[in-house]
KEKE-3310 file (N, C-alpha, C; in steps of 0.2 Angstrom, whole numbers, plus 5000, padded with zeros to 4 digits):
npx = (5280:5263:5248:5231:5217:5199:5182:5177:5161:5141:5134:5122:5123:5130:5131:5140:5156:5169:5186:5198:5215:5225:5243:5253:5266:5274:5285:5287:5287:5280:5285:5277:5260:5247:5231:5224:5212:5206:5194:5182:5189:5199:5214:5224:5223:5227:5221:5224:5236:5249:5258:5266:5272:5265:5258:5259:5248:5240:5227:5218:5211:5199:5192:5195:5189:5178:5183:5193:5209:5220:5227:5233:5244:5245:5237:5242:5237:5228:5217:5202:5192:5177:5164:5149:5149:5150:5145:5154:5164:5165:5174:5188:5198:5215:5225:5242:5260:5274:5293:5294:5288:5277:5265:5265:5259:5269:5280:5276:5279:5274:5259:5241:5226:5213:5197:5183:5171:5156:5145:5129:5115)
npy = (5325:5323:5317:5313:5307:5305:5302:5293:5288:5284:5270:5258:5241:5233:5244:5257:5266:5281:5280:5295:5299:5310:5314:5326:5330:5337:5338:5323:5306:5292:5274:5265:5264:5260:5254:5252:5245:5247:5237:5240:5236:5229:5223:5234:5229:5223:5229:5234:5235:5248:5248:5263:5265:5257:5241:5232:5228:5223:5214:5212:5196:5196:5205:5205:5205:5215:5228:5241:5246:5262:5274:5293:5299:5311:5322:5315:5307:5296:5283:5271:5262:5256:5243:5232:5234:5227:5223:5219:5227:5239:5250:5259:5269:5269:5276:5274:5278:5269:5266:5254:5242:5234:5224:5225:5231:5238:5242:5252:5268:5285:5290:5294:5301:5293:5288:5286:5271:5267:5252:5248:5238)
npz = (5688:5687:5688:5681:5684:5679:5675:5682:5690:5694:5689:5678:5682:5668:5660:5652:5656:5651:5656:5659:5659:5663:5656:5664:5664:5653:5643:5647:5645:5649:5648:5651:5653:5665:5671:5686:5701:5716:5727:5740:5756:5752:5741:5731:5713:5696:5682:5669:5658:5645:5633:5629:5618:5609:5602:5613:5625:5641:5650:5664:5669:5672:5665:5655:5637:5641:5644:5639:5635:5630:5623:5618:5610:5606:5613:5625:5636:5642:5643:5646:5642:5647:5648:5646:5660:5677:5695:5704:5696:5704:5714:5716:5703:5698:5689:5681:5681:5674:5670:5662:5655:5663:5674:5688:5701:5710:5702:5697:5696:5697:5702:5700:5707:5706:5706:5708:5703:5703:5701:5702:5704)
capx = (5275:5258:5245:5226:5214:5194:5178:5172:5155:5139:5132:5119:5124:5128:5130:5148:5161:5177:5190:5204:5219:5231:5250:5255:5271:5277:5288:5290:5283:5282:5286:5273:5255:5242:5226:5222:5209:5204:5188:5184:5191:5204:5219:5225:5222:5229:5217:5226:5240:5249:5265:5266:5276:5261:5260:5259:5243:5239:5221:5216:5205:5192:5191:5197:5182:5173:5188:5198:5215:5222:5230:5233:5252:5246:5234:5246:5232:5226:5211:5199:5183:5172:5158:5143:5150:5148:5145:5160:5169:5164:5180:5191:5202:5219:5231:5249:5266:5281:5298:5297:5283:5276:5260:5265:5257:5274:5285:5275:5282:5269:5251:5234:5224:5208:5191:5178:5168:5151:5139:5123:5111)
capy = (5322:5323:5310:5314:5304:5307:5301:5287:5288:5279:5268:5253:5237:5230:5249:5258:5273:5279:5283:5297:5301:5315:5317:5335:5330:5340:5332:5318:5301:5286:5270:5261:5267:5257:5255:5248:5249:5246:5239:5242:5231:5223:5226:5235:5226:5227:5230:5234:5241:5247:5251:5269:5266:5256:5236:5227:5227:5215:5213:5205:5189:5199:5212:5206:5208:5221:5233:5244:5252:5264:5281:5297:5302:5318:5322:5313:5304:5286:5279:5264:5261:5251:5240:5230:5235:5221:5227:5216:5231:5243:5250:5267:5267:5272:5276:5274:5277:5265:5265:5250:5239:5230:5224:5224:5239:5240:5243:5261:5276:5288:5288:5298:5303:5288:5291:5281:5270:5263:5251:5246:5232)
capz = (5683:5688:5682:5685:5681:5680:5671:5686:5694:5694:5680:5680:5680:5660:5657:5651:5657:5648:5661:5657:5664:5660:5662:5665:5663:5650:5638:5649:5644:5654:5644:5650:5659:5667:5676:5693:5706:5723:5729:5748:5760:5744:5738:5725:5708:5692:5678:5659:5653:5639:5631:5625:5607:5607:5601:5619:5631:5644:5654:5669:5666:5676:5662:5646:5633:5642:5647:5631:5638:5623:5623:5613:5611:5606:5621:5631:5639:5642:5641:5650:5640:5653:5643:5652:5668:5683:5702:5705:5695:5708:5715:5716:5698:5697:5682:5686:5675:5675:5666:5659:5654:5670:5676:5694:5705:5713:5696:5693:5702:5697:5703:5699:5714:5709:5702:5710:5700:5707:5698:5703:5701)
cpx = (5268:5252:5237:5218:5206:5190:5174:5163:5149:5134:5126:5123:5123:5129:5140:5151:5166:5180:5195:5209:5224:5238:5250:5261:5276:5277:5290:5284:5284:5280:5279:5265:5249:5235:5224:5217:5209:5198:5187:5185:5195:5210:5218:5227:5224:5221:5219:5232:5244:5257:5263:5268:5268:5263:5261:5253:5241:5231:5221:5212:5198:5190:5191:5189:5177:5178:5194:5204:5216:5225:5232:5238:5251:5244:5238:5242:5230:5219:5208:5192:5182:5165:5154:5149:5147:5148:5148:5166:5168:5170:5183:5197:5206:5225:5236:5254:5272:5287:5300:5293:5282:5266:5257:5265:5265:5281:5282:5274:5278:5261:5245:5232:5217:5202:5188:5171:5162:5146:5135:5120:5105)
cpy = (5321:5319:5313:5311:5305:5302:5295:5292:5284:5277:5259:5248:5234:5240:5253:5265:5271:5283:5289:5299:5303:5314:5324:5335:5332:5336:5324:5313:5294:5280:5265:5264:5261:5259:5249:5250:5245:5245:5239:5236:5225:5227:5228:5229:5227:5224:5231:5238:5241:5252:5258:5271:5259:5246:5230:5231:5221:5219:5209:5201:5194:5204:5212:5204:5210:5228:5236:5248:5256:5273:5283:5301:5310:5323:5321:5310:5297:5285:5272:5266:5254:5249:5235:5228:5229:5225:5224:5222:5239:5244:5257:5264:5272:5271:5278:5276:5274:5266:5260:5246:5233:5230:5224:5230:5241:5243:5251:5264:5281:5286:5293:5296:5297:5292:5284:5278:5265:5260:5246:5240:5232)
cpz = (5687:5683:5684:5681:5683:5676:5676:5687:5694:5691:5683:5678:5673:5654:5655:5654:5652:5655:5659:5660:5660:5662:5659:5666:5659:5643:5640:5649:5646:5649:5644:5655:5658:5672:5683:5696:5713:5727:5739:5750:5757:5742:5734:5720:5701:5686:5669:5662:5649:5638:5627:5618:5608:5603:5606:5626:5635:5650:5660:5668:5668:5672:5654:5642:5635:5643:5640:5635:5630:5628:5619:5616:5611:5613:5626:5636:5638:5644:5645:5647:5643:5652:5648:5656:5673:5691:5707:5701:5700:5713:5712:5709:5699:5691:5686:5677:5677:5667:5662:5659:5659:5672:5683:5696:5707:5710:5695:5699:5703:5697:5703:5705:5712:5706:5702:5704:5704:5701:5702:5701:5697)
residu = (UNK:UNK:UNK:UNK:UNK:UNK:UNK:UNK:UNK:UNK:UNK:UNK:UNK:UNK:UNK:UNK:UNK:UNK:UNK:UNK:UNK:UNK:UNK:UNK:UNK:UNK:UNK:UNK:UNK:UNK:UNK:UNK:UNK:UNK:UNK:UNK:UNK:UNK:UNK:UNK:UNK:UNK:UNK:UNK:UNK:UNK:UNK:UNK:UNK:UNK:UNK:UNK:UNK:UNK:UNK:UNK:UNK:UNK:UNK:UNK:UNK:UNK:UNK:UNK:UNK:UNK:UNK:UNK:UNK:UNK:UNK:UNK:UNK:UNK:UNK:UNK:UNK:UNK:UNK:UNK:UNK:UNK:UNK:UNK:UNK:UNK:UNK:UNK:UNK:UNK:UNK:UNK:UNK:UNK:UNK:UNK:UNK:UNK:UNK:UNK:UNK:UNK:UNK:UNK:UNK:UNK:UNK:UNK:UNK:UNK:UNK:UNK:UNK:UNK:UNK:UNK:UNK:UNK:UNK:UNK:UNK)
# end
């Protein structure tokens, strides 16, 4: 399973990106997939994720009403729409996929290669 997510780069401050990230894993679907990122000099942080039967999302405080998780079964792709952006959210983003609905980096096994997101002031 390969996961690969795209859509960062860089946006002004108060301004928006969507993120995407594809699995390429066939018919194989991870029960639950999330978004993390990493700003420099910081751990990985968890950011949203979302049950794939759909019905269970969770946020970080740091993100809930600016930040949208969501995905398309058919697509098979997941989603991050990123609204008035903060230069606090500045940070490499990664999509991940676990077996079973977890908000902990350490529960999901598969991981996208990251897609840098930079915002300005």
């Amino acid at each position: 399973v390969q996961l690969q997510a795209s859509g960062g780069g860089l946006v002004q401050a108060g301004g928006s990106l969507r993120l995407s990230c594809v699995n390429s894993g066939g018919t194989f679907r991870y029960s639950a997939m999330g978004w993390f990122r990493q700003a420099p000099g910081k751990e990985r942080e968890f950011v949203a994720a979302i049950n794939w039967g759909g019905g269970r999302i969770n946020y970080a405080d740091s993100v809930k009403g600016r930040f949208t998780i969501s995905r398309d079964i058919d697509r098979n792709t997941l989603y991050l729409q990123m609204d008035s952006l903060k230069r606090e959210d500045t940070a490499v983003y990664y999509c991940a996929g676990a077996r079973f609905y977890t908000v902990v980096a350490a529960h999901y096994e598969s991981w996208g290669q990251g897609t840098l997101v930079t915002v300005s002031s």
